[in-house]
C-alpha positions in Angstrom: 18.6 -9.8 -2.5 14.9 -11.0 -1.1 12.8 -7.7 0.7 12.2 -8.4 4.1 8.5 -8.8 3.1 9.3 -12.0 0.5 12.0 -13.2 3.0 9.0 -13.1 5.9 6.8 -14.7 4.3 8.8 -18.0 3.6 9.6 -17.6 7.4 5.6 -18.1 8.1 5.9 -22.0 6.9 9.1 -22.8 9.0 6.5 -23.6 11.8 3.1 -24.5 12.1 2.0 -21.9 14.8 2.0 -18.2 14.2 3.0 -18.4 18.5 4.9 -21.2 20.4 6.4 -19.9 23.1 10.2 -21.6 23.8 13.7 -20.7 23.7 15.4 -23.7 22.4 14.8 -22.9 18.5 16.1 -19.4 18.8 19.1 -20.8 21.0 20.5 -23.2 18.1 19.7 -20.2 15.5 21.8 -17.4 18.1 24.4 -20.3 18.4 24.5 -21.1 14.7 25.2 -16.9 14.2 28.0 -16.6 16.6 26.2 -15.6 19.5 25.4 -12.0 19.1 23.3 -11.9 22.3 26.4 -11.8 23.9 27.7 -9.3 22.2 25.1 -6.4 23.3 25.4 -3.2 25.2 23.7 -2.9 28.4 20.2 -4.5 28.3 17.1 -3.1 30.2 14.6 -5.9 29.3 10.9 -4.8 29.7 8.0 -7.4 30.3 4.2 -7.0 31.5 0.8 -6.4 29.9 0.5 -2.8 29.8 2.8 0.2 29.5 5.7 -1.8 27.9 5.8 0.5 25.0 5.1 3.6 26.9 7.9 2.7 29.7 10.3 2.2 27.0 9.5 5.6 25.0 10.2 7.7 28.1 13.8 5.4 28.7 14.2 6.1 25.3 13.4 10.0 25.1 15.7 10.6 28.5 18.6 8.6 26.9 18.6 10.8 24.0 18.6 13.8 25.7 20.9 12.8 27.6 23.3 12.5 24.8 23.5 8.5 24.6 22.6 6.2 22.0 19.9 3.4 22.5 19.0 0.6 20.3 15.4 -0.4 20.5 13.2 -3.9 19.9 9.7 -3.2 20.5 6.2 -5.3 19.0 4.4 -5.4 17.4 4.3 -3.0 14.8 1.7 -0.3 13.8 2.6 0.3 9.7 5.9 -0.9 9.0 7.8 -4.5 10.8 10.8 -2.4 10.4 9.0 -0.1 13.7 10.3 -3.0 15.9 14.0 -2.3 15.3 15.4 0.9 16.0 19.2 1.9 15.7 20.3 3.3 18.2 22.7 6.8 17.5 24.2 9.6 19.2 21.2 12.6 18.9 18.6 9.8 18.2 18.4 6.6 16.2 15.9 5.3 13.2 13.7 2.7 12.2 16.5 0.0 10.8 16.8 0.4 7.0 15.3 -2.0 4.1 19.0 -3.2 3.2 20.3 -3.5 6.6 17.0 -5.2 7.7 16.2 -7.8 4.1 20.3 -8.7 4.8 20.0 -9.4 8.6 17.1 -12.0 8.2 18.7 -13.3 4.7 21.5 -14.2 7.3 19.4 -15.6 9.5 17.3 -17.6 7.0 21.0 -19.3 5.7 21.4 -19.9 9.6 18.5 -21.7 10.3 18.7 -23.8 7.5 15.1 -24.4 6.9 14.3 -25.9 10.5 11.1 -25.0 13.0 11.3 -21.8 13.8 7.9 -18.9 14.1 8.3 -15.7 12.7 8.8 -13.9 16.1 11.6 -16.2 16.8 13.6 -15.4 13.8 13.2 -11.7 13.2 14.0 -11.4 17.1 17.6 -12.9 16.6 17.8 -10.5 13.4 17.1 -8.3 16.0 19.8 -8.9 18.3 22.4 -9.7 14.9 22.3 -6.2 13.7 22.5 -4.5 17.1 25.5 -6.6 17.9 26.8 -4.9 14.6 26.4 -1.5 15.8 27.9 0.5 18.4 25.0 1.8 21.2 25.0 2.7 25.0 22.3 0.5 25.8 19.4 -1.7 24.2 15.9 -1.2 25.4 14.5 -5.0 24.9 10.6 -5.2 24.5 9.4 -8.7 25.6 7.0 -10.0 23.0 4.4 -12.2 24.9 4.9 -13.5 28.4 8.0 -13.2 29.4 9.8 -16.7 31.0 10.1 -18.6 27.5 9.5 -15.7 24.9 12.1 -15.6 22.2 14.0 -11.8 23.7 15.0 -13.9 27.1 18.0 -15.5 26.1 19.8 -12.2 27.7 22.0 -14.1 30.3 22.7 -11.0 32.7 20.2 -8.1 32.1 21.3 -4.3 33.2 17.9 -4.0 34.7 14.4 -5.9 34.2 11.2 -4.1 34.4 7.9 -5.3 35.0 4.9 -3.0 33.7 1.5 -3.5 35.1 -0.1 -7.2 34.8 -3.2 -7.8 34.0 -5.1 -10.6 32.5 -4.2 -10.9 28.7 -3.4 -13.9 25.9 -5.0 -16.7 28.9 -4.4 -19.0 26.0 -0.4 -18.8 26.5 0.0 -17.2 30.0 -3.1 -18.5 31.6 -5.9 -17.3 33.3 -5.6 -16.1 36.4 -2.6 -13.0 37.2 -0.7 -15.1 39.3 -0.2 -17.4 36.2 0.5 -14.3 33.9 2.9 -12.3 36.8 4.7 -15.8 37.0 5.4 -15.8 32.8 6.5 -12.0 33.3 8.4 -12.6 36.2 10.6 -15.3 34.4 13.2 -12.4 32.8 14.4 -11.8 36.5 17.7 -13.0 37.2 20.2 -13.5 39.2 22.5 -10.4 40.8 20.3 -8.2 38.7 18.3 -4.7 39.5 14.4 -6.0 39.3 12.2 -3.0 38.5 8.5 -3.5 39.9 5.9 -0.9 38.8 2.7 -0.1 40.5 0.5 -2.9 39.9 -3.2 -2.8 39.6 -3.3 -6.5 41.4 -2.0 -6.9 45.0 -1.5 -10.7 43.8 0.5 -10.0 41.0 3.0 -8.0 43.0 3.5 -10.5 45.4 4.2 -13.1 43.1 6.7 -10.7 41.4 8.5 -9.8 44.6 8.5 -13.8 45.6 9.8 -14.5 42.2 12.5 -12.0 42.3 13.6 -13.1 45.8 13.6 -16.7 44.6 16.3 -16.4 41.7 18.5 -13.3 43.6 17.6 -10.5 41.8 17.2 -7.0 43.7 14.0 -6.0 44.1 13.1 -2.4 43.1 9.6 -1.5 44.1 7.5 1.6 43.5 6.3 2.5 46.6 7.9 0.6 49.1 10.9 3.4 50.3 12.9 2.4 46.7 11.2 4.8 44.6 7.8 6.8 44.5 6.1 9.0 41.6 2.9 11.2 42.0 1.6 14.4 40.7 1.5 17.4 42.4 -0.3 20.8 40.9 0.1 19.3 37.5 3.8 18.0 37.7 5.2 14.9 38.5 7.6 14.4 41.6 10.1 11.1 41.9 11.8 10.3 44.9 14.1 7.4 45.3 16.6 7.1 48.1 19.3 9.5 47.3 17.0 12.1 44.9 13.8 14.0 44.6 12.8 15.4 41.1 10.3 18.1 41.0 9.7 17.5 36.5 7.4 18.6 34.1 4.4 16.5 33.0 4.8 13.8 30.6 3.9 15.0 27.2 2.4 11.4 26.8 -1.3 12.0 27.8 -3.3 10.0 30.8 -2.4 9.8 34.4 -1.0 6.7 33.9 1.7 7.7 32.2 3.1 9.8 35.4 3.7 6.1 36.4 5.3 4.6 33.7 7.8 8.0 33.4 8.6 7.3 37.2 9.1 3.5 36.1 11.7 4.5 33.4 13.2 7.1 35.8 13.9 4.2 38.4 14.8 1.3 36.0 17.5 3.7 34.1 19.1 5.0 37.9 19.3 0.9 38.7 20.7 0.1 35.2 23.6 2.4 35.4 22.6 5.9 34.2 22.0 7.6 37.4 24.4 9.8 35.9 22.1 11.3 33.5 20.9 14.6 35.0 17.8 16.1 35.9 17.5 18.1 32.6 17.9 15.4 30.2 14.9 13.6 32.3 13.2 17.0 32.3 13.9 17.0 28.1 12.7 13.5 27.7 9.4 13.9 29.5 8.8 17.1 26.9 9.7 15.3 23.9 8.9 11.4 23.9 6.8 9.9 21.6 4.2 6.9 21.3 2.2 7.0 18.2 -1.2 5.2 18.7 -1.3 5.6 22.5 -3.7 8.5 23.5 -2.5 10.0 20.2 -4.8 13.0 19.3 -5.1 13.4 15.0 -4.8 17.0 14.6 -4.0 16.6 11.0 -4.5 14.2 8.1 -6.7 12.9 5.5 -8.7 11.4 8.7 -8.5 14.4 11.1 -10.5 16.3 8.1 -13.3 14.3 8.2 -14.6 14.6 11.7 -17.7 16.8 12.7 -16.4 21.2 12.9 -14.8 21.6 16.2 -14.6 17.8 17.1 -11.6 15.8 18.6 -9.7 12.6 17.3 -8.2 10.6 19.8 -6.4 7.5 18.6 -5.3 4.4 20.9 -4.1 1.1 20.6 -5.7 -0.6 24.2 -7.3 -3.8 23.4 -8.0 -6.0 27.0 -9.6 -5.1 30.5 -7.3 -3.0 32.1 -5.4 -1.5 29.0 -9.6 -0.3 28.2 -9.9 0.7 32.1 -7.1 3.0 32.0 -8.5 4.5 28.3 -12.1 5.3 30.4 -10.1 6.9 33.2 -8.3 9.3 30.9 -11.4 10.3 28.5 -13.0 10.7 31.6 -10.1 13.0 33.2 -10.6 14.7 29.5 -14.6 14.9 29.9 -13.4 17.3 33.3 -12.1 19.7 31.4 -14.0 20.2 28.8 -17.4 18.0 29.1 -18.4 17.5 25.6 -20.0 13.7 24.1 -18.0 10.7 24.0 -17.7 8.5 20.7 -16.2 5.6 20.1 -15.3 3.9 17.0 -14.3 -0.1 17.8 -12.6 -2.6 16.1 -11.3 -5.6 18.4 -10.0 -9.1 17.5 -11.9 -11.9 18.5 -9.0 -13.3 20.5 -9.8 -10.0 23.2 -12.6 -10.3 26.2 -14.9 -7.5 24.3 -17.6 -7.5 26.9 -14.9 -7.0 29.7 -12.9 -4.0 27.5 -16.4 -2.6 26.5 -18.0 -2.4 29.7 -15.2 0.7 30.9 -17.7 2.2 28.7 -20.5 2.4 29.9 -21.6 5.6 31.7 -19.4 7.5 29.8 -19.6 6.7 26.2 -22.6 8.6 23.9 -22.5 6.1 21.4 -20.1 3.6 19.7 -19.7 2.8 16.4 -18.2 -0.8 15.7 -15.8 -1.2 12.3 -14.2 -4.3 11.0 -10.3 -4.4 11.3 -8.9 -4.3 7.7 -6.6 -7.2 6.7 -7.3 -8.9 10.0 -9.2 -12.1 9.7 -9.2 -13.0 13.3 -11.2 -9.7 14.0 -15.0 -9.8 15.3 -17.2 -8.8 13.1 -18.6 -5.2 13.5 -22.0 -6.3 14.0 -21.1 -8.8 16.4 -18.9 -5.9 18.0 -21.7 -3.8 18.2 -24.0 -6.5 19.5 -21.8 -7.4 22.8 -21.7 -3.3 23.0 -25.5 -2.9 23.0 -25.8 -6.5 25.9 -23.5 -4.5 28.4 -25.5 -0.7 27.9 -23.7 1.1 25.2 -25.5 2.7 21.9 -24.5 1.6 19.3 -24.3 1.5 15.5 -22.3 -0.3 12.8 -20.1 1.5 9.9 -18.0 -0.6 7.1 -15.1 1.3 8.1 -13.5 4.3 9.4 -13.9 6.5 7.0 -17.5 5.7 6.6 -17.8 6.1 10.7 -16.4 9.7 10.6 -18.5 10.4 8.0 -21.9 9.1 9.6 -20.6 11.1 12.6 -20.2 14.4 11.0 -24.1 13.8 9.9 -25.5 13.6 13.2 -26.2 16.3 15.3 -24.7 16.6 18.7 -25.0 19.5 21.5 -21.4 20.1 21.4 -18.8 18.9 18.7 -17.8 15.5 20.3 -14.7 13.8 21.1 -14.3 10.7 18.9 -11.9 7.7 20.1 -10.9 5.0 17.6 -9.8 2.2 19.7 -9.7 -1.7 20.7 -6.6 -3.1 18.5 -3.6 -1.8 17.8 -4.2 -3.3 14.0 -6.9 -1.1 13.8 -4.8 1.8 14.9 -1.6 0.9 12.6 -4.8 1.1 9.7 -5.8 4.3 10.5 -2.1 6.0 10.6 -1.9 4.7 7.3 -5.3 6.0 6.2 -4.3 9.1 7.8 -1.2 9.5 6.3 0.6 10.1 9.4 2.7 6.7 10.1 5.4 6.8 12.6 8.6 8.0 11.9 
């Protein structure tokens, strides 16, 4: 049999375009397989431009504890394409196998019978074939881009759909204002179904989410607005929804933000069915879920060697506006507690509004160092990086990689050991696991 990796690459010249968002090519493939969208456990299907991943973790991490099995479709990857499927199973899944994975899309290759198809579109109903095939409580479905015509919304009747925060992201496919974008997200709500509404960072893109919802007849479920609330208090983070009040530990996930996407998970798993599962499985996911390359601090590794005596390595995957205001807001809830410099070392694609991501920055970074993005030919150049850092106020410098970066780092002098972020595309961060020797697991 083919690897997934030989299989994959014939799939890249089925169609032209790497994205072309649509459902009616990954309709005739699910209809050519027998349908195994239909033949799913409980979907919670999560959309929005920030917190997708996180959201999903915590669902994840409470499920588990809570003694149930989730399946998991997530994108895009960090190391391995074989991240984006996990198997769900009683005391925690794993990354889908090479065997299980190479047969699923040989399947679905045979299926399609050579017609248009993009990559996304065919390894998402591989996806959904080999979670049909295997017993789970529920499957955590990770919307790939947008949300109304992406390849994962072909789910007819949804547990639960969840909207993450909405910013402005991929204007090219979702366009560019948030109302366009909310609008593309808001197209997984459907009829009779819970409609989970985070805290949104845009008063516009909530209404046109509550509108939208209304419109089709889904129910919606709004933080906020008497149907759920989360905050912290003295360090801990409190949920209230109508009938409960949890008083739970922090999230071990790092940055204020992810108090809100915890509560989020907390709410959309109560509307999805699983308001069974009780207070110390929430309390056991919130100690134990993982994110890798999301406020990820290196503590060992090939990498975490290489940084100044005494210095910090923080790792994140945030690449737009918002996802870069939220990174500011927690180095700078960091820089509270222990004020030592700020370093960043950026790599961004040129697809991503560098000036609006860098410009979080300013004010709080010492100096950044701009990299290239290994393997990644739509990435900026690190001196053109650099240049955009210097126009809106940063320092800046250039390195011809990360290892080169630490390195220069560990040669200057600074007052206090600093705190070095490597940041701007998750390509960059999936490189540096690597380099690190710490992929996910």
């Amino acid at each position: 049999m083919d690897s997934s990796d030989a299989l994959m690459a014939r799939f890249l010249a089925l169609h032209p375009r790497t994205i072309d968002l649509s459902l009616g090519r990954i309709e005739r493939l699910l209809a050519r397989l027998g349908h195994p969208e239909r033949k799913l456990p409980p979907v919670i299907h999560v959309a929005g431009t920030n917190g997708k991943g996180s959201t999903i973790a915590f669902m994840r991490a409470i499920l588990e504890a809570g003694g149930l099995a989730a399946h998991v479709y997530t994108s895009p990857h960090l190391v391995r394409f074989h991240e984006r499927i996990r198997i769900g199973a009683i005391g925690g899944g794993h990354f889908v196998p090479e065997d299980q994975l190479a047969d699923a899309l040989a399947r679905c290759e045979a299926a399609n019978e050579g017609e248009p198809i993009t990559v996304f579109e065919i390894t998402t109903a591989a996806a959904l074939l080999l979670f049909s095939e295997s017993p789970a409580d529920v499957l955590l479905l990770e919307v790939g881009l947008g949300g109304r015509v992406d390849a994962t919304n072909v789910i007819d009747r949804p547990a639960a759909a969840v909207v993450t925060p909405i910013g402005r992201d991929h204007a090219e496919y979702l366009g560019d204002t948030v109302e366009a974008v909310a609008t593309e997200k808001a197209g997984i709500f459907k009829s009779g179904c819970p409609a989970i509404i985070a805290a949104q960072d845009y008063a516009e893109a909530d209404a046109v989410l509550c509108r939208h919802a209304e419109a089709v007849g889904a129910t919606p479920i709004r933080v906020g607005n008497q149907d759920f609330s989360v905050h912290a208090e003295r360090g801990r983070l409190v949920y209230q929804d109508e009938t409960d009040l949890f008083d739970l530990p922090r999230p071990r996930l790092n940055g204020r933000h992810q108090f809100s996407n915890a509560g989020t998970a907390i709410a959309a798993l109560r509307a999805a069915g699983f308001g069974d599962i009780g207070t110390a499985a929430i309390e056991a996911g919130l100690n134990a879920v993982e994110w890798p390359g999301r406020l990820q601090r290196l503590n060992r590794g090939r990498l975490s060697e290489l940084v100044p005596p005494g210095a910090e390595l923080w790792l994140d995957g945030g690449h737009n506006v918002d996802g870069g205001r939220i990174l500011a807001a927690a180095m700078a809830d960091l820089g509270e507690r222990s004020d030592v410099p700020l370093v960043l070392i950026v790599g961004l694609l040129g697809t991503k509004d560098a000036e609006g991501f860098l410009r979080n920055f300013v004010g709080l970074a010492r100096l950044l160092v701009a990299v290239p993005i290994p393997g990644q030919m739509a990435a900026r150049p690190a001196e053109e990086v650099a240049r955009i850092a210097a126009d809106v106020g940063l320092i800046t410098q250039t390195a011809p990689g990360i290892e080169a970066a630490l390195e220069a780092l560990s040669a200057t002098v600074f007052e206090q050991p600093p705190r070095i972020l490597i940041c701007g595309s998750l390509y960059l961060v999936g490189s540096v696991l690597t380099a690190n020797g710490t992929p996910p697991v």
